[in-house]
VEXDREN-2710 file (C-alpha; in Angstrom, 1 decimal):
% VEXDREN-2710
k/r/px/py/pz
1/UNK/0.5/9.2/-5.6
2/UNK/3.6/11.2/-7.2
3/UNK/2.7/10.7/-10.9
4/UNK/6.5/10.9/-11.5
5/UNK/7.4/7.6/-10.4
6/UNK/3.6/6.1/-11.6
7/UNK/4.6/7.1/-15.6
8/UNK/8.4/5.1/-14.6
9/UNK/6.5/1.8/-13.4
10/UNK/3.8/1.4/-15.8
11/UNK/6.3/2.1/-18.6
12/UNK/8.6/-0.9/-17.5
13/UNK/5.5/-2.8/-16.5
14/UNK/4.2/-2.3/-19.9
15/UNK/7.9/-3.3/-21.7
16/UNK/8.0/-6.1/-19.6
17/UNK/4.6/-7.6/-20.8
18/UNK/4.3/-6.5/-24.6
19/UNK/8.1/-5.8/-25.2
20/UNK/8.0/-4.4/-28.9
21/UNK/4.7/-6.3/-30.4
22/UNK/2.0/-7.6/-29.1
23/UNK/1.7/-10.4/-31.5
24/UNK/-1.9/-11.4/-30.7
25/UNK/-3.8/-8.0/-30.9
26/UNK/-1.8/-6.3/-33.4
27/UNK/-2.1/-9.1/-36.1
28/UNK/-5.4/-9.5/-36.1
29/UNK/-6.8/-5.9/-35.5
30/UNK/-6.1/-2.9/-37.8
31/UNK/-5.0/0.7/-36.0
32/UNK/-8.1/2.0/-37.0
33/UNK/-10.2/-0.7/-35.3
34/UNK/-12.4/1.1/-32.4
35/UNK/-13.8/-1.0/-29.5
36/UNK/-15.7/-0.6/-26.2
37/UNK/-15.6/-1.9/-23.0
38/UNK/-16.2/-1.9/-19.3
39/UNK/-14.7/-2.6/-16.1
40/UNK/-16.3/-4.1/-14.0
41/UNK/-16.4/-5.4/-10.4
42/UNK/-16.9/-9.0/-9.4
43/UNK/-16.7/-9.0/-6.0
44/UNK/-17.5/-6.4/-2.5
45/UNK/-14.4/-4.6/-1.6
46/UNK/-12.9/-0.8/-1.9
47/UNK/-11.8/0.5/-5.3
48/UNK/-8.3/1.9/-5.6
49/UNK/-6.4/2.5/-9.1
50/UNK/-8.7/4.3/-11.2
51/UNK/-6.4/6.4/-12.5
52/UNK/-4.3/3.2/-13.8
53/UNK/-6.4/3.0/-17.3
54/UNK/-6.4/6.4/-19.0
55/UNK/-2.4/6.4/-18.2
56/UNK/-2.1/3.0/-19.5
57/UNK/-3.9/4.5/-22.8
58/UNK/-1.7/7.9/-23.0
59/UNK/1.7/5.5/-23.5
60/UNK/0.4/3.4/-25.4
61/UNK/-0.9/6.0/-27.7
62/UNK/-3.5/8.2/-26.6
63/UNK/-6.9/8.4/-28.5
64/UNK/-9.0/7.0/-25.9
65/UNK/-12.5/7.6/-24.4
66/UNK/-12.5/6.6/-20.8
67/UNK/-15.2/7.7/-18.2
68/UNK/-14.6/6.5/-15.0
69/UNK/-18.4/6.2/-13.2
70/UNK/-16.3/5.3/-9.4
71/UNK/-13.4/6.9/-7.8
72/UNK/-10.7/5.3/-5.6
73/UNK/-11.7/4.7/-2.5
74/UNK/-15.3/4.0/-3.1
75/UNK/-17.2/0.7/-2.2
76/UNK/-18.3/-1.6/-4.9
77/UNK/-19.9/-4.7/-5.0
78/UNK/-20.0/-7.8/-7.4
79/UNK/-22.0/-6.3/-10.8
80/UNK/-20.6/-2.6/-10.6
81/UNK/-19.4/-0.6/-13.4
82/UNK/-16.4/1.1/-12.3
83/UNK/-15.6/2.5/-16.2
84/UNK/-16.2/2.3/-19.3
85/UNK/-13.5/3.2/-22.5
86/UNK/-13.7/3.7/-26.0
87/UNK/-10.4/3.0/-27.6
88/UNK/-8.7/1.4/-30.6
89/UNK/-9.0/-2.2/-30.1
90/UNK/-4.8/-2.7/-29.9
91/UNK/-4.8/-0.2/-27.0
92/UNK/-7.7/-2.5/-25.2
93/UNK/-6.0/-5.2/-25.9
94/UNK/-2.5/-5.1/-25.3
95/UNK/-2.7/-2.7/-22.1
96/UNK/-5.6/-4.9/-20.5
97/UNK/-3.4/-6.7/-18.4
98/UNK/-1.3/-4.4/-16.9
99/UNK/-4.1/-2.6/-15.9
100/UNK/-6.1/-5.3/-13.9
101/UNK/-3.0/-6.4/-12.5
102/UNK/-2.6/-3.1/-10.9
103/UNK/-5.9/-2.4/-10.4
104/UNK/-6.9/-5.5/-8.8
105/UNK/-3.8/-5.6/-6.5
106/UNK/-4.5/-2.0/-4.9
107/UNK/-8.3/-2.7/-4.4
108/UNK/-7.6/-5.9/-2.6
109/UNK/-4.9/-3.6/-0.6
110/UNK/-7.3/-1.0/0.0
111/UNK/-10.0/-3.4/1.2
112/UNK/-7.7/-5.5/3.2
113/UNK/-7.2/-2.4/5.2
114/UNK/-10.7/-1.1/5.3
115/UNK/-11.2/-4.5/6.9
116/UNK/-8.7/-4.1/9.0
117/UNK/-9.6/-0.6/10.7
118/UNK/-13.0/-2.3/11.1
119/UNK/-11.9/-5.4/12.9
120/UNK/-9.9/-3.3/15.0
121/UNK/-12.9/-0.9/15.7
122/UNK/-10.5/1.8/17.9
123/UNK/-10.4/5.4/16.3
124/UNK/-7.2/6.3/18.7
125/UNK/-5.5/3.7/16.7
126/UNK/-3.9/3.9/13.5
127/UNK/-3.6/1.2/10.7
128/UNK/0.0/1.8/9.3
129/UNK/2.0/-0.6/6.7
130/UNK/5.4/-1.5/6.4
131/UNK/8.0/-1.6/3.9
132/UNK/7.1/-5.2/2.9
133/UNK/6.0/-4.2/-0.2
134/UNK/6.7/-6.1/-3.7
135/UNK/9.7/-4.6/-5.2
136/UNK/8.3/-2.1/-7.8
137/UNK/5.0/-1.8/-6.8
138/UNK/5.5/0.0/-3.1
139/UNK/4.4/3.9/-4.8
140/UNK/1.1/1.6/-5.8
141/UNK/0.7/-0.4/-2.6
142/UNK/0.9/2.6/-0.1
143/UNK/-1.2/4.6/-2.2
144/UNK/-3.9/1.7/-1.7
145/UNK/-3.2/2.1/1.7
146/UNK/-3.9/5.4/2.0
147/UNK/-7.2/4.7/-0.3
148/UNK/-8.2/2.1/2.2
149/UNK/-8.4/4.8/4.9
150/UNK/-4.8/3.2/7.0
151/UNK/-1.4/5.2/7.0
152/UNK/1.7/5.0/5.6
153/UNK/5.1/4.5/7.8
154/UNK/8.5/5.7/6.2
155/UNK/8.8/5.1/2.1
156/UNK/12.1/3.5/2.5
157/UNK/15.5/3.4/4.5
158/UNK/16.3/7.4/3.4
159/UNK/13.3/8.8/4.9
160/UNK/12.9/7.7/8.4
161/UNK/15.5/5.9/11.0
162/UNK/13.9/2.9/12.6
163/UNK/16.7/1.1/14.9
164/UNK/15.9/-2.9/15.2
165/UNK/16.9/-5.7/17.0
166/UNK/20.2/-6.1/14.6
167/UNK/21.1/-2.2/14.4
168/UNK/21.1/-2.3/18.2
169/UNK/22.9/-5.1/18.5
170/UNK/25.5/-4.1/16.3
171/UNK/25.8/-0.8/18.3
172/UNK/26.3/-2.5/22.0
173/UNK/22.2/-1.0/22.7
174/UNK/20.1/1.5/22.5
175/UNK/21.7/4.1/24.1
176/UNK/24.9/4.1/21.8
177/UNK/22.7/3.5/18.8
178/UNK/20.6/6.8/19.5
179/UNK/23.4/8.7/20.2
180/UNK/25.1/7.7/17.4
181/UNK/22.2/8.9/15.1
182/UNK/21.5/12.0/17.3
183/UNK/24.8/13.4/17.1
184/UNK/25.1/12.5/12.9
185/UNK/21.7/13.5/11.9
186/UNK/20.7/16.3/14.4
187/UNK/17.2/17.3/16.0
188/UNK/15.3/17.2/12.8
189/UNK/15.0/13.2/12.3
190/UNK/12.7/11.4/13.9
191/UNK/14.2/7.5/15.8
192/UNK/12.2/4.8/16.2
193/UNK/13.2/1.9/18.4
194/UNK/12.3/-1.6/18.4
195/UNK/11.6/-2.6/21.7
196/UNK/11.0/-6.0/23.3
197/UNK/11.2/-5.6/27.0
198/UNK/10.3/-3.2/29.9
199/UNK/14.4/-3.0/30.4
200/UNK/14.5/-1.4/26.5
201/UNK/11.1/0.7/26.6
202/UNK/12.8/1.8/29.8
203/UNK/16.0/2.5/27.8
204/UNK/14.5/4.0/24.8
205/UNK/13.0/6.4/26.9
206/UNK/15.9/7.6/28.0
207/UNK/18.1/7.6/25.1
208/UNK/15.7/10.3/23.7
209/UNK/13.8/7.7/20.9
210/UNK/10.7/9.7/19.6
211/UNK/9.1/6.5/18.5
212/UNK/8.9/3.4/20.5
213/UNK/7.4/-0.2/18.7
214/UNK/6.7/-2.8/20.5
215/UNK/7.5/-5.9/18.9
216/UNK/5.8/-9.1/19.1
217/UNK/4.0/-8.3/22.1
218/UNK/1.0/-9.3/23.3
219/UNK/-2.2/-7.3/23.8
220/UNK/-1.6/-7.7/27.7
221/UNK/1.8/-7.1/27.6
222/UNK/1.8/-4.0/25.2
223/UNK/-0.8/-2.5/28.0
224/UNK/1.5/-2.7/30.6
225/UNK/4.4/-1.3/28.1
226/UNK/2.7/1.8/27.6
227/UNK/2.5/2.9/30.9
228/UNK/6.5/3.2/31.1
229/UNK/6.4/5.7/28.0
230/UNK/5.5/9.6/28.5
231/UNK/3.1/10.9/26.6
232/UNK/4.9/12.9/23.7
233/UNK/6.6/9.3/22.4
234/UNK/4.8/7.9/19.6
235/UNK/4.0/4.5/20.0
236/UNK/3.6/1.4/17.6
237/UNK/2.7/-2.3/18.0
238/UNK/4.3/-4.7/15.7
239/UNK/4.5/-8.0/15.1
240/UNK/1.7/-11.5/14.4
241/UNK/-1.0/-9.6/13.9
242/UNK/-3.5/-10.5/11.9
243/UNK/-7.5/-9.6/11.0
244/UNK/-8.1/-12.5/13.2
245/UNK/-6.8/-11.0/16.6
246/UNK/-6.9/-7.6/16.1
247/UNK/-9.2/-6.4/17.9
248/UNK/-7.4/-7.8/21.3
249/UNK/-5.4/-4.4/20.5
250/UNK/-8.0/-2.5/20.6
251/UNK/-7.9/0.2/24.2
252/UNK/-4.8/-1.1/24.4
253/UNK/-3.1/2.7/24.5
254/UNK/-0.7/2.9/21.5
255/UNK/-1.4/4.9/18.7
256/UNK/-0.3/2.6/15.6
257/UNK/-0.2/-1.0/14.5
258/UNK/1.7/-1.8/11.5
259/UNK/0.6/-4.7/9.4
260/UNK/2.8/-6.3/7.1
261/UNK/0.2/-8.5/5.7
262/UNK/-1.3/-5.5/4.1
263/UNK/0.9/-5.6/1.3
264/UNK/3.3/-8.6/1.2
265/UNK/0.2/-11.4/1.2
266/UNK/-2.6/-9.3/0.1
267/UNK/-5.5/-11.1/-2.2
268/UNK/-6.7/-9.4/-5.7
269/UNK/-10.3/-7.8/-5.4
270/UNK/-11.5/-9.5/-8.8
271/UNK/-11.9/-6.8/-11.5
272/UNK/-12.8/-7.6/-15.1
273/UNK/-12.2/-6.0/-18.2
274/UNK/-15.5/-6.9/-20.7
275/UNK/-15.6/-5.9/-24.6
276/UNK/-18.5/-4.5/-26.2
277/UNK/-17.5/-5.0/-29.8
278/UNK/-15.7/-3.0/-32.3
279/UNK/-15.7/-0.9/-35.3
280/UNK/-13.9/0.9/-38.1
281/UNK/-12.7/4.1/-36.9
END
């Protein structure tokens, strides 16, 4: 994860909950006030975000113990110890939140798509997400991703061209919309088309697309689709899939499914933040 852009978010993200005094921790606790504490797992999922706490610490002031005893990616189950921190009690306190927030949203990520892979249960398949990511949070949420074992599609609108249904209709079709890239952005950029039909795989095809999804398909359908596509196209299925029906894709023939649901409705793996008392420093 580029540490760049983690030090820009969890600065905001600590501004936005503490702003310039955290009136509860810092009126009843001296500086000098040590504590301990643990975090631990409550539930069965995939860790992701341990490097969330000792960054947390180093803004908020450094001087801080932490030993992590798992690493992202990592199984853990309800009753695990996933760290433990010695740190002035104000640090504890006032970056506790931020920190399971984070934590807890890219473990439930990461084990959303570890139980995704499984359901699908086809190696020549690859989990991708999407860019339906909660603004802010996307560095965090494809890095979870990653940590859950799927893959990441483009960043953003600057790093990939992906034509849909409203760039292609705005263009009068595929062909002048792949043309139109082609000729602006040379050889060197990969295009993805969104595809709906035999008559647009069929077009894409020709137009010179290096990526063809199929969108809103069903497993039947997208079976038949990938027969009309040579074998040096990628292809990706996208589009009401869910953990539930799955694994109808699988031997279906494409080589990624991209699952919005990854990251836009993904449930917190619960995570807790226990003290162990304090001390004078």
């Amino acid at each position: 994860m580029n540490s760049i852009l983690m030090n820009q978010a969890i600065h905001a993200f600590l501004l936005e909950d503490i702003g310039q005094y955290d009136l509860s921790a810092e009126t009843i606790f001296a500086s000098d006030t040590l504590g301990e504490g643990v975090f631990l797992a409550k539930e069965t999922g995939i860790l992701c975000g341990v490097a969330i706490p000792p960054k947390v610490y180093e803004i908020l002031g450094g001087k801080v113990a932490f030993e992590a005893l798992k690493k992202d990616g990592d199984p853990v189950k309800k009753g695990d110890i996933i760290a433990t921190v010695t740190a002035p009690v104000r640090t504890l306190l006032s970056g506790e939140r931020v920190i399971l927030n984070l934590m807890q949203r890219m473990s439930g990520i990461a084990s959303q798509t570890n139980v995704a892979i499984k359901q699908l249960d086809d190696p020549a398949i690859r989990i991708c997400d999407t860019r339906k990511t909660a603004p802010g949070l996307r560095a965090f949420d494809k890095y979870a991703v990653q940590t859950g074992g799927g893959f990441n599609h483009r960043n953003g609108l600057y790093d990939g061209v992906m034509l849909k249904d409203n760039h292609i209709a705005f263009s009068g079709g595929i062909t002048a919309a792949v043309a139109t890239v082609r000729e602006k952005l040379g050889h060197m950029v990969k295009i993805e088309v969104e595809t709906e039909t035999p008559e647009q795989v069929k077009e894409a095809v020709q137009a010179g697309a290096d990526i063809i999804m199929f969108d809103n398909r069903t497993p039947e359908e997208i079976k038949q689709l990938v027969k009309l596509v040579p074998a040096h196209i990628t292809t990706e299925i996208s589009g009401n899939i869910t953990l539930d029906n799955i694994n109808s894709y699988k031997g279906s023939g494409a080589n990624y499914i991209s699952l919005g649901s990854l990251t836009h409705s993904v449930r917190a793996l619960d995570i807790s933040f226990n003290s162990k008392g304090g001390r004078k420093a």
